[in-house]
C-alpha positions as CSV (number, residue, x, y, z in Angstrom):
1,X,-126.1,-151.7,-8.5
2,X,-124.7,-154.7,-6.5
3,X,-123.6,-154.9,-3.1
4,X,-121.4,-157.4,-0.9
5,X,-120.9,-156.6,3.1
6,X,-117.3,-158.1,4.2
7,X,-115.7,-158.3,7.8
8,X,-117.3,-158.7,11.2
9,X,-120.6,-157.1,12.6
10,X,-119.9,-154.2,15.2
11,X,-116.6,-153.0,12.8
12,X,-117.1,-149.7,11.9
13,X,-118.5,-149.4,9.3
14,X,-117.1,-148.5,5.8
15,X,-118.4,-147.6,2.6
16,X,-116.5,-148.4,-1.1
17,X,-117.7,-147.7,-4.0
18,X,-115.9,-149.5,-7.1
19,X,-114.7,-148.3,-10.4
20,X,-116.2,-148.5,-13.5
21,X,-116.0,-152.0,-14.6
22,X,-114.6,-153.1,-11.2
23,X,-115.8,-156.0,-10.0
24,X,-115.7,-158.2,-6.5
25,X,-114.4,-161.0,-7.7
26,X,-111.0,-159.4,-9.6
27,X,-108.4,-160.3,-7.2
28,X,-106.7,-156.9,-6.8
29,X,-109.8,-155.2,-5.8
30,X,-110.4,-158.4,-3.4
31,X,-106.8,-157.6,-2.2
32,X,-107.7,-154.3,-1.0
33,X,-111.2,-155.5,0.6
34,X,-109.1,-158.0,3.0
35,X,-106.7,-155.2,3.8
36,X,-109.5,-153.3,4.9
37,X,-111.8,-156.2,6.5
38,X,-107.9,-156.5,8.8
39,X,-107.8,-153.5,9.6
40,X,-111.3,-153.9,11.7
41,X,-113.8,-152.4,8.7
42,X,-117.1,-153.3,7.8
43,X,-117.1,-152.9,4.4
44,X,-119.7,-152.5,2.2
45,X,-118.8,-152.8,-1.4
46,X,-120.9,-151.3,-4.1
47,X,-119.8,-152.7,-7.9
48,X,-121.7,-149.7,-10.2
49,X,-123.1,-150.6,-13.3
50,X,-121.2,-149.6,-16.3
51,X,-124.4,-148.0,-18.6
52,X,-126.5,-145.6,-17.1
53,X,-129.1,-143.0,-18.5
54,X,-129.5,-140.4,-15.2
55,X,-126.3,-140.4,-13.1
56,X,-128.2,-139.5,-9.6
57,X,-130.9,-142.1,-10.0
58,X,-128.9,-144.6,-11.0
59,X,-125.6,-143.6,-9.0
60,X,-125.9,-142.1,-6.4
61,X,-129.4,-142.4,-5.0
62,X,-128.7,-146.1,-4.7
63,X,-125.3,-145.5,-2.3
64,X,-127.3,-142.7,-0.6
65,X,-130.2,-144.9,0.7
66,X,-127.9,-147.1,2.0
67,X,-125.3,-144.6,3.9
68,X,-128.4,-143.3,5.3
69,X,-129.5,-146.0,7.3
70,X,-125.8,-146.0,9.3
71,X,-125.3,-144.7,12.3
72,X,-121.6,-143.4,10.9
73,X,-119.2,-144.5,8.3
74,X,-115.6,-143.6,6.2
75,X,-115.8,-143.9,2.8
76,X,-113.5,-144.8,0.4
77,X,-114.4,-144.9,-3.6
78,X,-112.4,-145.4,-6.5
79,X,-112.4,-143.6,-10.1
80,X,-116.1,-143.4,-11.3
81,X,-116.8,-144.4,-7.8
82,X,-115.0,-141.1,-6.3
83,X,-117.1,-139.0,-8.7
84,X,-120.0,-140.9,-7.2
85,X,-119.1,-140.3,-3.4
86,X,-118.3,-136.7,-4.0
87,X,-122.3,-136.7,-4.1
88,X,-122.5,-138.5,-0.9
89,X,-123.1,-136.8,2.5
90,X,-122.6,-137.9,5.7
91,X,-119.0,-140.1,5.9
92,X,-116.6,-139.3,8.9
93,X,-114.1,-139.9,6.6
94,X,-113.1,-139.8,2.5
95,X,-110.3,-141.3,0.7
96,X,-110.5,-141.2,-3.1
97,X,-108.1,-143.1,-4.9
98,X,-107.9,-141.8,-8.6
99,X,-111.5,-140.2,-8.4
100,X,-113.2,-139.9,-11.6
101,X,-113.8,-135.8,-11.5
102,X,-112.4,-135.0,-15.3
103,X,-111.7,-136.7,-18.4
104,X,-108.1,-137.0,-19.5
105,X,-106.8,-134.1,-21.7
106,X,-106.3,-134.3,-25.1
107,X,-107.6,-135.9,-28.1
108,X,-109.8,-138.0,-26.2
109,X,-111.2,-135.7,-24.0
110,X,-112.4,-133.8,-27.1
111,X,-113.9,-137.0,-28.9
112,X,-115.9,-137.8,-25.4
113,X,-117.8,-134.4,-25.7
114,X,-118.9,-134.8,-29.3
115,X,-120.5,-138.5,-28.1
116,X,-121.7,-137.4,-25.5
117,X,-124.5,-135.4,-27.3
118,X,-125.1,-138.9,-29.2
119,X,-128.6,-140.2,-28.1
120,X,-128.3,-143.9,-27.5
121,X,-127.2,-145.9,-24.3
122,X,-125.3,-148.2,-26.5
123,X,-121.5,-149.1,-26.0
124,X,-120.0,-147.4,-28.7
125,X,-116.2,-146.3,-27.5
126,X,-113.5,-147.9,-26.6
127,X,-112.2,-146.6,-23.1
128,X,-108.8,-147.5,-23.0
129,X,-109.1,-149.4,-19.6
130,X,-108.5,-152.9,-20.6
131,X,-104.6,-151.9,-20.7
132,X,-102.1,-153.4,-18.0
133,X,-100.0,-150.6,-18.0
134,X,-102.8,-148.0,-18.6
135,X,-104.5,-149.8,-15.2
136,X,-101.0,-151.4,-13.0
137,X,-98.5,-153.7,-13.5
138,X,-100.6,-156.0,-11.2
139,X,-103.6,-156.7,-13.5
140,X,-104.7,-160.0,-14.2
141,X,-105.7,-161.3,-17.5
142,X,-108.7,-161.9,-16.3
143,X,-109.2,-158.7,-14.8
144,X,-108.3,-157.1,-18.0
145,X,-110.9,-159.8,-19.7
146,X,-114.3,-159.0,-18.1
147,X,-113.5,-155.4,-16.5
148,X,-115.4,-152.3,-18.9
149,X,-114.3,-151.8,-22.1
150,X,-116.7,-149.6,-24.2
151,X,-118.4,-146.3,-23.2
152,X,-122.1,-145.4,-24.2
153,X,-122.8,-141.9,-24.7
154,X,-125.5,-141.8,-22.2
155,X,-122.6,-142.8,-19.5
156,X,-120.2,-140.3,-20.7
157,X,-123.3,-137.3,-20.9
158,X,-124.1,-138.4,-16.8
159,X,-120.3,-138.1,-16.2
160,X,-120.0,-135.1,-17.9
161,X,-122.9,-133.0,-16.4
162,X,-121.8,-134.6,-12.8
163,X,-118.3,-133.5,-13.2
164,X,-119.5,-130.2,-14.5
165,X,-121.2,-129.8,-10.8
166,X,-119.2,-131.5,-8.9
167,X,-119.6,-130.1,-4.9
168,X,-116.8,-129.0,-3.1
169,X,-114.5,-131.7,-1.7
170,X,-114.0,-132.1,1.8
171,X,-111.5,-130.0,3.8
172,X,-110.5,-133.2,5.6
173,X,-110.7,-135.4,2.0
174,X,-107.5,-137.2,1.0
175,X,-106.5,-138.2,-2.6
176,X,-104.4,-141.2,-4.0
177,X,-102.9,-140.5,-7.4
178,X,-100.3,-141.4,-10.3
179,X,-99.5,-138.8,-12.7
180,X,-98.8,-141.9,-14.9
181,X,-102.9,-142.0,-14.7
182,X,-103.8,-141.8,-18.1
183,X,-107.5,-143.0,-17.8
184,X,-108.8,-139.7,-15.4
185,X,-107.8,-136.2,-15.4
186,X,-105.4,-135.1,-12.9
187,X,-105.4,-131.5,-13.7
188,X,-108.9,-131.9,-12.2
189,X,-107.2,-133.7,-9.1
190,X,-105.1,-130.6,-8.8
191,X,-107.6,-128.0,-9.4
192,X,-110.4,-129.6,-6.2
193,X,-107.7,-130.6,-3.4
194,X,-104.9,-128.7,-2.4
195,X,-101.4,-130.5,-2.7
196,X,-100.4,-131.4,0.9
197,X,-103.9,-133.6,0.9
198,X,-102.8,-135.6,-2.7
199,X,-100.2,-138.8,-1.9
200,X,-99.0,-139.7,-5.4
201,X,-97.8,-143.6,-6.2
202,X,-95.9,-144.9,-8.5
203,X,-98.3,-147.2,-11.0
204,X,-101.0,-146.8,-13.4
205,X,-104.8,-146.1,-12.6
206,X,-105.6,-148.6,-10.1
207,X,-103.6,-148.3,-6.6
208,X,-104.5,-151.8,-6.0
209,X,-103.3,-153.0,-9.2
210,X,-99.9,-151.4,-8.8
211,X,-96.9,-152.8,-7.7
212,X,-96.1,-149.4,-5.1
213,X,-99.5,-150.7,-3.4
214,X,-97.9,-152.1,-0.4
215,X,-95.7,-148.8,0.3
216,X,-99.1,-147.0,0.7
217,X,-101.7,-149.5,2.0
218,X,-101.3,-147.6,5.5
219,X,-101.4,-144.2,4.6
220,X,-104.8,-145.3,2.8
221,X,-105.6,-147.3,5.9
222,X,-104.0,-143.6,8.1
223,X,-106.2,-141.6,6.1
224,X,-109.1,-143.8,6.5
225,X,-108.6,-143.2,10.3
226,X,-107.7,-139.9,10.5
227,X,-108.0,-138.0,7.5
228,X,-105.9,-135.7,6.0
229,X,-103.7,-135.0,9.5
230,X,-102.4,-138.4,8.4
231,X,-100.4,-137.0,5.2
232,X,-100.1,-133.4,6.3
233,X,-96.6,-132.8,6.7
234,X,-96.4,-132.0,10.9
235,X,-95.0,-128.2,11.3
236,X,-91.9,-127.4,13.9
């Protein structure tokens, strides 16, 4: 697992922890960094390795042992990456944009479960994720050339058996999502955080790939600062 530290020493410190097949140098995912380095973060970026054979070891354990050695931190993950920091203890803060906590329903989801009892760590299905419109209108083509494009088994097993015992999210946890998301489930969105914590965009999978990103930038940058009071509707 690789990791890149961007902004000024004595910001506060925050933790993101990429997609599957993210990477630091695709310019959307840059994009967000420098909104966030702006905004007076530290930011500690982890890019996850796309093939894995034991989802703590290799997942979270790494993220863990670094989080531990802060005094304090926010944390905000992307899809794989929210399944990842749902493991994670410790953050003042959590903002999951599209988290990673079911696969989509359908045909898919079905032919996911049946590899997933394949035993090899070899790249063997297409994952849909190399699609402009499946990601945002906003991808590159060379985002869309070197991000992940095949699933192993032995990544979709680890997935699987994580999002199987997923922890309770955070009371104070906020969620960035598009119903148009057809790469995660958001019935499993809907079924972990309750409704007034969820800020839907208009876009595909990736906020930061999406056109709508600059309407919501703040909130993302709110939520950051003060969790879910920052998209709660105010009462009276």
């Amino acid at each position: 697992m690789d990791r890149r530290t961007f902004g000024a020493e004595g910001d506060d410190d925050l933790v993101f922890v990429l997609g599957w097949g993210n990477k630091l140098f695709h310019g959307n995912v840059r994009w967000l960094i420098d909104r966030l380095v702006e905004a007076e973060y530290r930011v500690h970026a982890f890019r996850i390795p796309t093939t894995i054979g034991d989802f703590r070891s290799e997942y979270v354990e790494p993220v863990a042992e670094f989080v531990n050695q802060l005094d304090g931190y926010r944390l905000l993950s992307h899809s794989t990456g929210g399944l990842i920091a749902a493991y994670l203890d410790g953050a003042e803060r959590r903002v999951y944009l599209s988290p990673f906590w079911g696969f989509p329903e359908g045909p898919q989801e079905v032919l996911f479960g049946l590899l997933a009892k394949v035993p090899t760590s070899a790249e063997l299905l297409p994952a849909g994720t190399t699609d402009r419109e499946a990601l945002g209108d906003l991808a590159t083509d060379r985002q869309l050339e070197t991000g992940a494009s095949v699933a192993a088994p032995s990544w979709i097993r680890e997935c699987l058996a994580a999002q199987e015992g997923l922890p309770p999210i955070d009371d104070d946890a906020v969620v960035f999502c598009s119903l148009r998301d057809r790469v995660v489930s958001t019935r499993a969105i809907g079924e972990r955080v309750s409704a007034d914590r969820v800020v839907l965009y208009d876009g595909g999978h990736e906020l930061f790939s999406s056109s709508s990103r600059e309407r919501h930038v703040d909130t993302v940058l709110a939520a950051l600062a003060d969790g879910a009071a920052a998209v709660r509707p105010r009462s009276g």
